[in-house]
N, C-alpha and C positions, 0 to 999 in steps of 0.2 A: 588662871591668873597667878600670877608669881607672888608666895607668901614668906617674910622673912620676919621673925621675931619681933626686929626693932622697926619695922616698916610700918607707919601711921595706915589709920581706917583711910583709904583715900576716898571715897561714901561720902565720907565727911568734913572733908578738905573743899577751901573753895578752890575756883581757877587760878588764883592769885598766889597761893599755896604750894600749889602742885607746880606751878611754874617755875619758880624759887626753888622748888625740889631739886629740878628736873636741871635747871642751870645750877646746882650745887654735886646731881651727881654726875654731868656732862664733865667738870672741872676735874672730880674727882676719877673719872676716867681716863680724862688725860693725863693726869697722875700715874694712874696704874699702866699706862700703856710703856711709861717709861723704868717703870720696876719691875722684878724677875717672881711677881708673883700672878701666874695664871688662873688660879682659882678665885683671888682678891677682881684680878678683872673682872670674870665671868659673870661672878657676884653682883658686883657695878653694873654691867651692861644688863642682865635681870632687869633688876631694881630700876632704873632709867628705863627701860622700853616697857616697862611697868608703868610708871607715870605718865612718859608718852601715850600709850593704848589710852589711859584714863581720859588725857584731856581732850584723846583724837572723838574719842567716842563720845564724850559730851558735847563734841563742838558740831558734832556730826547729825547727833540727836537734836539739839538746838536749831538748826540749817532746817530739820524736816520739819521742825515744830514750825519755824519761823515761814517753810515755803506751805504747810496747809495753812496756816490764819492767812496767808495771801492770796489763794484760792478760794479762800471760805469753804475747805473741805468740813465738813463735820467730821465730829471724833469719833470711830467706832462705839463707843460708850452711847453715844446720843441716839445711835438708829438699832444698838439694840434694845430691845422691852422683854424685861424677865418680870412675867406677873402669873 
């Protein structure tokens, strides 16, 4: 995962957060895409597919959560017994 100094815990960001992120560093991409700084971009685009992965992967975790309570799968936790 892409780590940058000034980049929040995103752990501990809600979705609403990372959102806001994410449309603030989209903006600021298009920004750089029109200045003659290619490191400033590379940085950006990082950072942005940084919070992207974040909220793909929670939305995606949530989907599976949400499709075994529809199943009534049980949670591996429940059928194993450590005694």
């Amino acid at each position: 995962m892409y780590f940058h100094p000034l980049q929040e815990e995103i752990d501990n960001m809600s979705d609403e957060d990372i959102s806001k992120r994410i449309k603030e560093l989209s903006r600021k991409v298009g920004i750089a895409r029109r200045g003659r700084n290619p490191e400033l971009l590379a940085n950006l685009q990082n950072a942005l597919a940084t919070y992207q992965n974040a909220i793909r992967l929670r939305r995606v975790e949530s989907w599976h959560e949400n499709r075994k309570k529809l199943r009534n799968e049980p949670d591996l936790g429940d059928l194993i017994n450590i005694e």
